[in-house]
C-alpha positions in Angstrom: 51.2 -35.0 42.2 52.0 -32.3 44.9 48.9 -30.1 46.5 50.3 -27.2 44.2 50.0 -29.2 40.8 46.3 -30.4 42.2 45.5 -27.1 42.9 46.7 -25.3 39.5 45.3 -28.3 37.4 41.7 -27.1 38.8 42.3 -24.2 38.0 43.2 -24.9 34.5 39.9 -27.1 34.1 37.5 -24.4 35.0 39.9 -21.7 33.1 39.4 -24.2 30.0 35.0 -24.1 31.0 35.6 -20.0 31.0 37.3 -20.2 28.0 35.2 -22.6 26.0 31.7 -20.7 27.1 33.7 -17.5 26.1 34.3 -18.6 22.3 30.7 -19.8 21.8 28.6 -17.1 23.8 31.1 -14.2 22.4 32.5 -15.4 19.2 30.3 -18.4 17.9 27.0 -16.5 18.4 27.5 -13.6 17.0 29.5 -14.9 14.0 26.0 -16.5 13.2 23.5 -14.1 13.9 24.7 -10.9 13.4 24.5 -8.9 10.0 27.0 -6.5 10.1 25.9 -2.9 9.2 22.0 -4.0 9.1 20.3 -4.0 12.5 17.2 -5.1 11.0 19.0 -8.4 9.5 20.1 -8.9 12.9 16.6 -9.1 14.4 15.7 -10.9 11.6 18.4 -13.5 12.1 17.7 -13.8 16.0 14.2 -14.4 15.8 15.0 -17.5 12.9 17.6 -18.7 15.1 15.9 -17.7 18.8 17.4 -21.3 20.3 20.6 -20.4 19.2 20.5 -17.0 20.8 19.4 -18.4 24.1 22.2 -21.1 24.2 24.3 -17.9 23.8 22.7 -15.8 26.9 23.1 -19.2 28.9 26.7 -19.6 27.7 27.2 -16.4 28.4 26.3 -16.6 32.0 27.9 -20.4 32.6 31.0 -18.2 31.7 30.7 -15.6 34.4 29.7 -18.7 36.8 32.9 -19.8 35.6 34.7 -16.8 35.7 33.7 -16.7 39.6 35.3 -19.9 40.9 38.0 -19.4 38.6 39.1 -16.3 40.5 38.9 -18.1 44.0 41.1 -21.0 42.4 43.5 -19.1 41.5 43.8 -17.1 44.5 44.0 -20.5 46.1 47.4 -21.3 43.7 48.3 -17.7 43.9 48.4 -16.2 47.5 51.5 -18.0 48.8 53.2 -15.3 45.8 51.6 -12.0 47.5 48.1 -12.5 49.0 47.8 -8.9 48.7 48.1 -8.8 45.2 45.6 -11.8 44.9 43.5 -10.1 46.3 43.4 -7.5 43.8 42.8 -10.1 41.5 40.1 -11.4 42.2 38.5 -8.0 42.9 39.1 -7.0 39.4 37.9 -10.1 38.0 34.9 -10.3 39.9 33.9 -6.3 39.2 33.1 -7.1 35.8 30.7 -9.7 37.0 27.3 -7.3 37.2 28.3 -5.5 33.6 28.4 -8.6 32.0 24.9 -9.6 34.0 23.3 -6.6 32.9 24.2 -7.5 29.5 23.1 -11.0 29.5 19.9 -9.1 31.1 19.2 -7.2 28.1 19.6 -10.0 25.8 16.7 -11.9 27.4 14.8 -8.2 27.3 15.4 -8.1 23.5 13.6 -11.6 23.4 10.5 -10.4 25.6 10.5 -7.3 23.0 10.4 -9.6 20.1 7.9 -12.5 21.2 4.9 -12.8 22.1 4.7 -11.0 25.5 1.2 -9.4 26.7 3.0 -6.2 27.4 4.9 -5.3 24.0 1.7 -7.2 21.9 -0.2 -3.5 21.6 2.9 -1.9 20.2 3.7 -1.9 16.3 6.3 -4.0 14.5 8.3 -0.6 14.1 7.9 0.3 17.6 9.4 -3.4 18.6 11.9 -3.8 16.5 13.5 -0.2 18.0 12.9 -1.1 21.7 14.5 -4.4 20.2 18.0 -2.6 18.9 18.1 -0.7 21.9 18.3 -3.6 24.1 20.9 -4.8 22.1 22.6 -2.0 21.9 22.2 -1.7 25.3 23.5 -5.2 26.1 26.6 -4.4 23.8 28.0 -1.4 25.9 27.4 -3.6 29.1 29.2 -6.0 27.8 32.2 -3.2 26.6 32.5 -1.6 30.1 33.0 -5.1 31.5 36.0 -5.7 29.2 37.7 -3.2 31.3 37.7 -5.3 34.2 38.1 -8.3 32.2 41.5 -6.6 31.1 42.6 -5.0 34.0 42.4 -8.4 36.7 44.9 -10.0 33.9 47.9 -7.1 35.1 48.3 -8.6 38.7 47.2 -12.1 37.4 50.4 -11.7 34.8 52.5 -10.5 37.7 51.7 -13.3 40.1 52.7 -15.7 37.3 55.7 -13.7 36.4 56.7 -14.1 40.5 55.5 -17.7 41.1 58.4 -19.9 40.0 56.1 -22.4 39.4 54.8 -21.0 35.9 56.6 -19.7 33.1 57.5 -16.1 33.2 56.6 -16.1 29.2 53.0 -16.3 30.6 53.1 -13.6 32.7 54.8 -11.5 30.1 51.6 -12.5 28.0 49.2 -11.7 30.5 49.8 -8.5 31.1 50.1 -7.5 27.4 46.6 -9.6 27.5 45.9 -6.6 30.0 47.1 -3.6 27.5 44.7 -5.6 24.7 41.8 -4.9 26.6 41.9 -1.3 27.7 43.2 -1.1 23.6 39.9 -2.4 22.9 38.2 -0.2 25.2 39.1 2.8 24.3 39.5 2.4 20.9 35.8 1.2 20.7 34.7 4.8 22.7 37.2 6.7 20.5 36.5 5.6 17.7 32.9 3.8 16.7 35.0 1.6 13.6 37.7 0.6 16.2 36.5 -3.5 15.9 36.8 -3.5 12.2 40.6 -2.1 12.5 44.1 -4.0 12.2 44.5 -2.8 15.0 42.0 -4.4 16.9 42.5 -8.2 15.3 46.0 -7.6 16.2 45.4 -7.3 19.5 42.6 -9.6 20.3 45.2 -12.5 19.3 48.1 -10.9 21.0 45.7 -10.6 24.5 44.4 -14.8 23.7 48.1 -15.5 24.0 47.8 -15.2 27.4 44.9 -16.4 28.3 44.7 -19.6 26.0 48.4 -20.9 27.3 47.6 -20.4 30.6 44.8 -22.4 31.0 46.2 -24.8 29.0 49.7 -24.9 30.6 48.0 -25.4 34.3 45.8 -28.0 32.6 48.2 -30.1 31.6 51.2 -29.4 33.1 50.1 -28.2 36.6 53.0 -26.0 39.1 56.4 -27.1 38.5 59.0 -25.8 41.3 61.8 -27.2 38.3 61.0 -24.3 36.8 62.6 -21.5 38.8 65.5 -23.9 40.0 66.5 -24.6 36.4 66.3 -20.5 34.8 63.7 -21.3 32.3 61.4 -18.8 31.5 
């Protein structure tokens, strides 16, 4: 195994943590707990299921850990391409880091609101449950404004794939439409409040996993393979 295949087979490991902690902390969760179009019923659900929440706050911060050493692996695999532009990379991907902090933040906030902490104990079950759905709320457009980031690092990650000769250009190609699913996301959840509930949107959430998903599993298994650009295959 040559130093590149070592070095893009780590990468694909802690790409597969990053995407594993993603699925449960974003997708598994909130599948579970949350009522859609009844705020209340999603308090209601948190505090029956407050162990589950938690494993989804520390999920959601094993991903960011994750998402960290990820960026510095790949700019290990990926600088010999253009260190310039992997350096952009792992700028972008590490911007979203504090948004998606702050959300994980308020998620632990909306637990001291709803147990049995001295300082909300004098307020009423009204008063809680508000300062409870704006914590949430709170932790929700956090977690929005970092999808921006989580999006945009993808457009020079695609085009250091595209470039490398050691990855399929397919990938690439997927990446950066992984890229264009995320600022769709974006700005069709500030343009319009119903945007997640859209075609639309399911379209292109599974277009943008393309990306992500085969890459992490193509440098798992299959590592860097210089055959690749000497034989055309894309």
């Amino acid at each position: 195994m040559t130093e590149e295949s070592r070095k893009a087979r780590t990468a694909g490991a802690i790409y597969l943590l990053v995407v594993l902690t993603g699925i449960f902390s974003l997708i598994y969760v909130p599948a579970r707990l949350a009522v859609p179009g009844d705020p209340a019923g999603t308090l209601d659900a948190i505090r029956a299921h407050q162990g589950l929440y938690r494993l989804g706050i520390a999920g959601l911060v094993l991903n960011q850990l994750a998402l960290f050493f990820l960026s510095l692996a790949l700019y290990r695999l990926l600088a010999p391409v253009d260190r310039s532009l992997s350096a952009v990379m792992v700028l972008a991907c590490l911007a979203g880091l504090p948004l998606t902090l702050m959300s994980a933040a308020a998620r632990v906030s909306l637990l001291d609101v709803l147990g049995p902490t001295e300082l909300f104990t004098e307020l009423g079950q009204a008063q809680r449950d508000a300062l409870a759905m704006m914590a949430r709320a709170g932790g929700r457009n956090a977690l929005g404004m970092a999808f921006l980031f989580w999006g945009l690092w993808l457009l020079p990650f695609g085009i250091l794939v595209f470039r490398s000769g050691f990855l399929p250009k397919t990938l690439g190609i997927l990446l950066v439409l992984g890229c264009a699913d995320y600022m769709i996301r974006v700005f069709g959840g500030i343009l319009a409040p119903d945007f997640e509930s859209t075609t639309l949107s399911s379209l292109a959430a599974v277009v943008g996993s393309l990306g992500e998903l085969g890459t992490c599993l193509w440098l798992l298994i299959m590592g860097a393979q210089r055959s690749w650009r000497s034989t055309g295959h894309t």
